[in-house]
N, C-alpha and C positions, 0 to 999 in steps of 0.2 A: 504494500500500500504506500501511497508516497504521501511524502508532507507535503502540507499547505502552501511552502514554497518551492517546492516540485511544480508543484498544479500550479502555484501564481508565474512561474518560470515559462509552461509553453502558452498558458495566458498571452502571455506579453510579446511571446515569439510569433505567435500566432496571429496577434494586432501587428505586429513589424512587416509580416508578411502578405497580409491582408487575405488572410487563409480562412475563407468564410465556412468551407466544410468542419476543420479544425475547431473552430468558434460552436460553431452547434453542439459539437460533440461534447466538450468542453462545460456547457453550461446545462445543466438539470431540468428537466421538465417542468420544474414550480421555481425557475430561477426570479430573482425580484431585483429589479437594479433601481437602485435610488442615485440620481443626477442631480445637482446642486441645484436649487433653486437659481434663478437668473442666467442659467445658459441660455445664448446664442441659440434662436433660431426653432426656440420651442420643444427642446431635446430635456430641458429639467421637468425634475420629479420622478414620479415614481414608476417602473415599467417590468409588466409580468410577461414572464415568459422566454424564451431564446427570441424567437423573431421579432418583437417588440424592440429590444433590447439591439440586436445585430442589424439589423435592417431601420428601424425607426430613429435609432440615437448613433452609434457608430460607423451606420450604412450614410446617415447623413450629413455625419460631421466631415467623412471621406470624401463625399462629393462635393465638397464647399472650400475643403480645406488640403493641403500637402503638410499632414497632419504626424506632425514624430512622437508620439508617447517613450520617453527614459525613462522606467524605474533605476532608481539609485538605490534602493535600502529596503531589504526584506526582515520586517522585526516581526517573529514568531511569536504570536501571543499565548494560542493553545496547540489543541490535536486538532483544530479544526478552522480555524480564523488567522491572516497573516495581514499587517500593515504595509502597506506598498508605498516609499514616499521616491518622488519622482518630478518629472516637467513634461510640461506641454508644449512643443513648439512646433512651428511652423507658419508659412502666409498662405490667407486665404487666396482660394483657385482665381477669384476677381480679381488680384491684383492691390486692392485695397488696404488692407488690414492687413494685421499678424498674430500671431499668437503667442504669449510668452508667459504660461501661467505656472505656478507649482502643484502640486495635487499630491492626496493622501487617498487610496484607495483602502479600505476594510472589506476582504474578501472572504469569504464564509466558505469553508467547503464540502464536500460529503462524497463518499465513495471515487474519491480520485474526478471530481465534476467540481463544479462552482455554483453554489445553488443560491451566494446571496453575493452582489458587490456595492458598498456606499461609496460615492465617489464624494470627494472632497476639493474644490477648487474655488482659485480666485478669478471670479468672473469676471470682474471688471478688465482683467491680463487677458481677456478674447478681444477681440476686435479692438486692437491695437493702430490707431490710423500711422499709414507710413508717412516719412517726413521726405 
């Protein structure tokens, strides 16, 4: 069985790669993702399910964005939850804006899947106008 940071490990690989089969797999049939209030673009709150989740908030943030999620620091909390602290960057695909945010993921996990993640970020670090 692998730890929390095993699982938070091809998580992350798997967003680098933008490997949407991997993502499904990945995430648990009652998976629940809570998004920061005041994102960009109507992606905050709360979202059940894998396609919810893959397609409605990361499927979207992809096509807006050339989007780099860095985890930097996997702190083991239990057998089952891991903190993920890390950055957001990238400019959006218009040209406009960028992104330059920190973020704290709490990742829940269960039988080698991910069945819960809170994201944690500074919204105001999205839409960054360029100079």
């Amino acid at each position: 069985m692998s730890t929390p940071i095993d699982v938070a490990r091809r998580f992350y690989g798997a967003l680098a790669g933008a490997d949407g089969p991997e993502l499904f797999r990945l995430l648990t049939d009652d998976f629940v993702g809570t998004v920061s209030t005041g994102m960009p673009h109507g992606v905050g709150g709360q979202h059940h399910g894998s396609a919810d989740m893959i397609v409605g908030v990361w499927g979207r943030i992809a096509s807006l964005y050339d989007m780099h999620v860095d985890p930097a620091e996997y702190l083991a909390v239990d057998d089952e939850r891991v903190v993920v602290v890390g950055r957001y960057w990238g400019p959006a695909r218009d040209g406009r804006t960028d992104v330059d945010a920190a973020f704290a993921h709490v990742i829940t996990t269960r039988d080698d899947r991910i069945a819960a993640l809170h994201q944690i970020t500074d919204t105001a670090r999205w839409n960054i106008p360029r100079s």
